[in-house]
N, C-alpha and C positions, 0 to 999 in steps of 0.2 A: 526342480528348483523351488525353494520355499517363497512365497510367498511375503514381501518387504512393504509394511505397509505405511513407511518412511515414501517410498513413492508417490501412493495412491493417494496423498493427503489433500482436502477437501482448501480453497485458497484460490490467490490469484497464481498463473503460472509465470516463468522467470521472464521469458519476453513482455509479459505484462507490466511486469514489478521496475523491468530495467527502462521501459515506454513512461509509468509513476514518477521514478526516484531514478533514473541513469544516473541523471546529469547531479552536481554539489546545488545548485540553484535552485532545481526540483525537490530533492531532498534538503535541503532548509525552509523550503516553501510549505511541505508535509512538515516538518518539526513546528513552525510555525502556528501553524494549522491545529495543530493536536494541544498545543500549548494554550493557544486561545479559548478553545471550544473545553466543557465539560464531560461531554460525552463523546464515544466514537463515532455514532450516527451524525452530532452536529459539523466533525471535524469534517467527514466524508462530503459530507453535504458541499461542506464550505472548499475543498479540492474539487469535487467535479465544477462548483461553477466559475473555477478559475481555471479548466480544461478547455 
């Protein structure tokens, strides 16, 4: 079997993503977030300390 390396990709995994962003509330909250901040790092920042 070859080798898909669509898999193996380096990320959050989907139970992850779905624990982030499941819910419309959580993902507005990340749109939010991204909208505010300039960069990635400060977006990220600013979602974990609303976690």
């Amino acid at each position: 079997m070859a080798f898909n390396t669509i898999q193996f990709q380096h990320g959050m995994s989907v139970p992850e993503f779905i624990e982030r962003f499941g819910t419309e509330e959580q993902c507005a909250e990340a749109v939010k977030a991204m909208a505010l901040h300039t960069t990635r790092s400060e977006a990220v920042v600013a979602h974990e300390a609303h976690a």
